[in-house]
VOGU-3710 file (C-alpha; in Angstrom, 3 decimals, decimal comma):
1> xxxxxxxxxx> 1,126/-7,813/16,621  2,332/-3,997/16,977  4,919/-3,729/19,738  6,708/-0,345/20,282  9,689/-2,587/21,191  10,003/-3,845/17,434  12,199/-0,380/16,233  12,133/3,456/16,991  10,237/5,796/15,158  13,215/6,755/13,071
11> xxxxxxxxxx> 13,493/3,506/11,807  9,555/4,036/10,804  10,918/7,318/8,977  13,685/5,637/7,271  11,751/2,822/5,669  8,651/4,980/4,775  11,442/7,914/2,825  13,540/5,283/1,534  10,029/3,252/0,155  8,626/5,857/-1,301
21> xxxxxxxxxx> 11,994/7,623/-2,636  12,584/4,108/-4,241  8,908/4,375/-5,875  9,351/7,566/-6,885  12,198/6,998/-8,945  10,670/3,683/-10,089  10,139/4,137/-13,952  6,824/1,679/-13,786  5,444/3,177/-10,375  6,703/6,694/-10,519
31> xxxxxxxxxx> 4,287/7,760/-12,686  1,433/5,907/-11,394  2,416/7,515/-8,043  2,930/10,937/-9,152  -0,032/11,256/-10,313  -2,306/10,202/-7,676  0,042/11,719/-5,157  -0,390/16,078/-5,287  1,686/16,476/-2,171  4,269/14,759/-1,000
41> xxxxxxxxxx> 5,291/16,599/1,885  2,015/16,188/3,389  1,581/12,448/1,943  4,523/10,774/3,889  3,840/11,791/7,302  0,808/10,307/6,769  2,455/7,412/5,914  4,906/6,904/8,249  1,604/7,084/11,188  0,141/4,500/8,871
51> xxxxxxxxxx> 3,663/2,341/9,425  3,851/3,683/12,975  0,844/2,445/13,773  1,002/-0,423/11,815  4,258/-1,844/13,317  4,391/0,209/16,482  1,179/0,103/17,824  1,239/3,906/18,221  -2,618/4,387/17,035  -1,362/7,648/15,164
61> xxxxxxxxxx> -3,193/6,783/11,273  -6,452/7,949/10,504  -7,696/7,302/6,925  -9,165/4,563/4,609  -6,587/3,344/2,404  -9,011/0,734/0,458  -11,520/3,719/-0,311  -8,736/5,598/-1,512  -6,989/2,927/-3,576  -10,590/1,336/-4,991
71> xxxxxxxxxx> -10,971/4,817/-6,717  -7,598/4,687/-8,612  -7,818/3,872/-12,342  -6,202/1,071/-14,123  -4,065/-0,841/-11,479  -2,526/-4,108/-12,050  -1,116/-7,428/-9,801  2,039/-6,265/-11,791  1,975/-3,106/-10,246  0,732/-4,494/-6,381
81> xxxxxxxxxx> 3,795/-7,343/-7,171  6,462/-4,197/-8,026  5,191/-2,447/-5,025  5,831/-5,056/-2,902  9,384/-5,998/-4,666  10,450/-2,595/-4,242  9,286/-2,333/-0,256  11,319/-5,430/-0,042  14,836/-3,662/-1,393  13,927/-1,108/1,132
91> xxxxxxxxxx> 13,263/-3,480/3,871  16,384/-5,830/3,585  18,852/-2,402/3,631  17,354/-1,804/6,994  19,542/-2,730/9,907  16,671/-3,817/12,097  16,079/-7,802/10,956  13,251/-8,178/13,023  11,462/-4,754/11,512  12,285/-5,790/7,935
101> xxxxxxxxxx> 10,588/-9,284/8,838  7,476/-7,775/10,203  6,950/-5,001/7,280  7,855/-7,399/4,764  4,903/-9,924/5,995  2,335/-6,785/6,684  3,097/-5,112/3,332  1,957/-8,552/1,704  -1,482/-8,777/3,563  -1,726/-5,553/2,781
111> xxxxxxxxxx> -0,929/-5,602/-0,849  -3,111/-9,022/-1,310  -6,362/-6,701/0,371  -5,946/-3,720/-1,263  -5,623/-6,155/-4,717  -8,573/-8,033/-3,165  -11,022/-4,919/-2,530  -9,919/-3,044/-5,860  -10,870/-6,300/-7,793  -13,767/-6,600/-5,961
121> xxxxxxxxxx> -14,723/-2,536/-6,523  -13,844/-2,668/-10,110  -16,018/-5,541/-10,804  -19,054/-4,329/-8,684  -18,685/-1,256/-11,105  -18,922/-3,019/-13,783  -22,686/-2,529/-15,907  -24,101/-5,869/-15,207  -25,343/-7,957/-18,900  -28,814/-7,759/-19,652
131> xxxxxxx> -30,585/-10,752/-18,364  -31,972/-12,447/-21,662  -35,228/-13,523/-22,166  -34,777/-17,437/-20,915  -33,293/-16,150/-17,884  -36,288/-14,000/-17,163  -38,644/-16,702/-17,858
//
């Protein structure tokens, strides 16, 4: 449950810059990120209202982050399971135990429904096989 008590919006800033400076420099994300991402001084403010509202209850994200990731090309578990390794460095450097326990546990449902509706996309994409003759009978 979001609770403004959990940490301060600076401690929102720090985990989102740290995250992302951390993926950024990743040699397997990086480039997957760099990509996809045009502008990051406009992309992290979104993201820290995304954590901000996520783990603060502040109500500040608007956006569809399944629509968004469901259109990437070629993702992986690997990649969803290095995300989530990576937020966890960045999580256990933060001060705040009870903020690293609650991102840690979000960032997996998270990861687990983005993997969920991108499978789920991808396959729905798919051409379907042409039914054969028995199964038209």
């Amino acid at each position: 449950m979001p609770s403004a008590d959990l940490c301060s919006e600076e401690e929102i800033v720090q985990l989102v810059y740290g995250f992302y400076d951390a993926v950024r420099r990743d040699e397997v994300l990086g480039p997957v990120f760099n990509q996809h991402v045009k502008n990051w001084d406009a992309h992290l403010p979104v993201m820290v209202d995304f954590w901000s509202s996520a783990l603060r209850g502040t109500a500040r994200f608007r956006g569809s982050p399944m629509q968004k990731h469901a259109a990437l090309p070629g993702l992986s578990i690997e990649l969803f399971q290095r995300w989530l390794g990576l937020f966890r460095q960045t999580t256990g450097a933060l001060p705040n135990a009870a903020l690293a326990g609650q991102a840690n546990a979000l960032a997996q449902r998270i990861a687990h429904s983005l993997w969920y509706g991108y499978q789920k996309t991808q396959n729905a994409a798919l051409p379907k096989p042409p039914e054969t003759q028995a199964a038209a009978r």
